[in-house]
N, C-alpha and C positions, 0 to 999 in steps of 0.2 A: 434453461438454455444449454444447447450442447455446445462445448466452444470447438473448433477444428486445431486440429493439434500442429505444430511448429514445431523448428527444429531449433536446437542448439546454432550460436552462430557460430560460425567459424572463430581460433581464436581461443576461445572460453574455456576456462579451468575449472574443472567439475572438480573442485577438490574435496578433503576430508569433510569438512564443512558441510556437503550434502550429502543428503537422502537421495541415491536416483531410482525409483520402481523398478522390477526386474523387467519390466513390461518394456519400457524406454531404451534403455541399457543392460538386452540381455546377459550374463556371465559377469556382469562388471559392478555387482550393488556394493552402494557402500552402505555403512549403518553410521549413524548419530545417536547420542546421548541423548534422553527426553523422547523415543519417538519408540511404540512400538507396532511392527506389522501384522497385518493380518491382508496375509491374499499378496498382489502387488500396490496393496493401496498402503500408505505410512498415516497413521492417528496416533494425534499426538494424547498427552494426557493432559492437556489443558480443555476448558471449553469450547465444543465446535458447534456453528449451529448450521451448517452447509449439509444438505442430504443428497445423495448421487453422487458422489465425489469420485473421480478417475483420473489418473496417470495419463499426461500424455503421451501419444503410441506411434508419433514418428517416426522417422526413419532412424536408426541410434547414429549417436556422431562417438569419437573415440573420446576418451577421458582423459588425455595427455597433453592438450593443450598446453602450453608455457603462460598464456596472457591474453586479458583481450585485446581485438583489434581495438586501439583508439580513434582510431581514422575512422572507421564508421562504425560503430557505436553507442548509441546515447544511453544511459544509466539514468533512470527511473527509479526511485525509490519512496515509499511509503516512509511514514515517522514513528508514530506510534507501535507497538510491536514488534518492527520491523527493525529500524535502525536503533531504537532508545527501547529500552525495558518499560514496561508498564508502572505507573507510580498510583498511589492512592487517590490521588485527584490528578487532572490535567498542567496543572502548574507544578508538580513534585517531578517531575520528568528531571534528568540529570543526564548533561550532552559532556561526555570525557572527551579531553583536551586533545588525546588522539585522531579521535573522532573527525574531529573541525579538521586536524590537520591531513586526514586518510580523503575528507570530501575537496578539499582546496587541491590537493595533489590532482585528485582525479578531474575535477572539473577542467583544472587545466590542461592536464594533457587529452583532453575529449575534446579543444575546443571551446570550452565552454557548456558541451553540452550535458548538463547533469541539472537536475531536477527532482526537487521532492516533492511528491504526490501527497496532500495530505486533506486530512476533515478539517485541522485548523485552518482559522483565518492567517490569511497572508504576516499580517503586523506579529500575530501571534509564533511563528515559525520564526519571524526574524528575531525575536524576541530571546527566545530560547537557542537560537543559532548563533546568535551573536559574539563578534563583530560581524559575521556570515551572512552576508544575506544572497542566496544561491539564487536560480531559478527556480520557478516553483507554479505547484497547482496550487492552491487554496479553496478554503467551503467547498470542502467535495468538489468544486469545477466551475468553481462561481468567479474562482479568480485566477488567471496564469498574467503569471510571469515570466517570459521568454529568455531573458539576460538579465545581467547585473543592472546593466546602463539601462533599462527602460522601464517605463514606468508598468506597474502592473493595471492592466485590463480587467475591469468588470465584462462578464459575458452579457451580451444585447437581453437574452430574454430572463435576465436572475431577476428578482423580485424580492425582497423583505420578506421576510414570513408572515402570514395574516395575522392580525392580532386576536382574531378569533381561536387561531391557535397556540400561539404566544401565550395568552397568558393564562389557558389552563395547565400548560404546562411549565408554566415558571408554578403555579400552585402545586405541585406534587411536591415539592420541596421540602423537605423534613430533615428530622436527625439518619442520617449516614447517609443522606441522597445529594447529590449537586445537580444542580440543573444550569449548562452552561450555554448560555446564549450567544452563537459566534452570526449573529444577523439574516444571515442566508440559510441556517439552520438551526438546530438546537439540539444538544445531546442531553439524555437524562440517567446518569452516572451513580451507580449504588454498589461499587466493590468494597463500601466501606457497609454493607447492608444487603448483604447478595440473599437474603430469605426475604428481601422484599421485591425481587426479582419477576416472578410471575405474575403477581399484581400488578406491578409498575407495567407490565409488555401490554395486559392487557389495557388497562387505563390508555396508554400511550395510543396506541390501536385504534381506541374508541373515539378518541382526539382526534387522530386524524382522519379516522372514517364519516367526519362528521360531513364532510365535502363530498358531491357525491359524483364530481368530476372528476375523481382520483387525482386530484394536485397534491399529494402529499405521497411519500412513504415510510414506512416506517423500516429501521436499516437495526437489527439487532447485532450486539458487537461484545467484549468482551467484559460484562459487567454494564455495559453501556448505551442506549436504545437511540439511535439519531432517529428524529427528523428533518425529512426536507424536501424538496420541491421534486417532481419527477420530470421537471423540465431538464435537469443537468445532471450531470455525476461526473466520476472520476475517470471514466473510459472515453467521453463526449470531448472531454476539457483536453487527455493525453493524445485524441486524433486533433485537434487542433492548433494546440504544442508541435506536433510533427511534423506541422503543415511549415513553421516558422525556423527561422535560421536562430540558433545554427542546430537544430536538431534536423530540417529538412534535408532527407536523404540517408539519411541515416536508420541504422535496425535498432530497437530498443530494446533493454534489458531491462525490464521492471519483477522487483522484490515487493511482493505484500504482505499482509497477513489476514486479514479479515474479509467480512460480509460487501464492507463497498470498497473492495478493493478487486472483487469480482466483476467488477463491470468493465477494469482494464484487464484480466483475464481473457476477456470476452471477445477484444476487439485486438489484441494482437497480431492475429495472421493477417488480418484486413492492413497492416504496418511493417509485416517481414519481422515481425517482433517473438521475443525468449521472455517465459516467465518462472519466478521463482518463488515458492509462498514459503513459510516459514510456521512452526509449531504443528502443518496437519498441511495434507494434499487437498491444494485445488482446482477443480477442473480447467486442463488450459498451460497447468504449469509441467515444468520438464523434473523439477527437483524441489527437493524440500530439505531448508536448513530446522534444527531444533531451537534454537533460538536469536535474539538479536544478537548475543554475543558473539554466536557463528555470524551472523552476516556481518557484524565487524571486523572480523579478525581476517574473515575473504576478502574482504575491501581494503586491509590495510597491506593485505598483500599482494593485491595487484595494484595498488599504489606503487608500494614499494619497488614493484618491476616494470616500474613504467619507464623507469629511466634506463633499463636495459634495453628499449624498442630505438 
């Protein structure tokens, strides 16, 4: 899919933090640590499994910004890769104290409107966010959460996963593989066994191809292979998030990193929405940081200057 390209909002501080392609912001590139170029595209040296990848070629906006607008606004963010570093399994993730205190800053002065977009289950994010429990997407788009005060939403058409497919894929399960079962999908996790990588994509494949309705996909990620339903994703779940207060009205700014995080890529301009991927260019996005530590250390300072607006 081509995505149509967006601008920077007004506002936004393109700082040291990004990668911007020459193509976006002719005369004005910055470089990052971890990232090298070839062309106007930035690859990073991690794993990427995206092919066509391009810069997006709006109109360039200046790089001088002070801050973003809070007023209309809303901050989107990914977890995995994106805001927390990659850990060896899903529960080794480690959220710094900063962290909590860079998103509780922001949430507030946005209104409330700040949101993390993630593959985990809802309980799961509150879990590791804790005492935090922000707005949020969950199972890829199976579950938003609009506010603090409201109860989170199952989407009408999510469904359990069949157990025809359930549990051959709780069976791949061996030494260095996890297979984690978040209900609405399943991820099957080998960074502790990454030479069993090819095997596993194809198995995983053959599992889901067993439907010949295409209910299922298969979502390849870092070390990691989701399954899930192709009734919903993350791009489905963030337009009807923007439908609800207090994001309604508002332009969003969503950080990713991966494979399904492409589908809020996608659906951006349809929202007056800025995207930002992180580790490697994805199509749709305006800039790219080299890793989550950049995208924290950008958030902890437009935290910080929030109290100068």
């Amino acid at each position: 899919m081509r995505c149509l390209p967006v601008p920077a909002p007004p506002g936004l501080n393109l700082s040291k933090e990004l990668f911007v392609p020459p193509a976006v912001y002719p005369g004005e590139r910055q470089s990052i640590l971890g990232i090298k170029t070839v062309g106007s595209i930035s690859i990073s040296k991690s794993e990427s499994h995206s092919q066509g990848i391009e810069p997006n070629r709006n109109n360039p906006r200046p790089l001088d910004r002070d801050a973003l607008d809070f007023g209309s606004t809303a901050i989107l963010l990914d977890i995995d890769g994106t805001l927390l570093d990659l850990a060896a399994t899903p529960a080794g993730v480690l959220v710094p104290s900063s962290l909590q205190a860079t998103l509780t800053t922001l949430w507030k002065w946005t209104g409330g409107a700040l949101a993390l977009i993630s593959g985990r289950p809802l309980k799961d994010i509150d879990r590791i966010f804790a005492p935090l429990e922000l707005p949020a997407v969950g199972g890829h788009g199976a579950e938003i959460r609009a506010s603090m005060k409201t109860s989170p939403k199952k989407r009408a058409q999510v469904l359990l996963l069949d157990e025809r497919v359930r549990r051959p894929l709780l069976g791949l399960s061996r030494k260095g593989v996890l297979i984690e079962d978040k209900g609405y999908s399943m991820a099957v996790h080998y960074r502790l066994a990454p030479e069993l990588g090819p095997e596993l994509r194809r198995q995983v494949a053959l599992i889901a191809s067993s439907f010949s309705d295409a209910r299922y996909e298969v979502l390849p990620g870092k070390f990691v292979i989701e399954v899930k339903p192709t009734a919903f994703n993350k791009g489905t779940a963030v337009l009807q998030l923007m439908e609800l207060p207090p994001f309604a009205g508002r332009r969003p700014l969503f950080i990713g990193d991966d494979v399904t995080d492409e589908a809020v890529f996608a659906i951006l301009p349809d929202v007056r929405g800025t995207g930002f991927s992180v580790g490697r260019m994805i199509a749709g996005a305006t800039g790219v940081f080299a890793t989550p530590a950049d995208v924290r250390a950008w958030l902890a300072r437009m935290a910080a200057k929030s109290g100068e607006q």
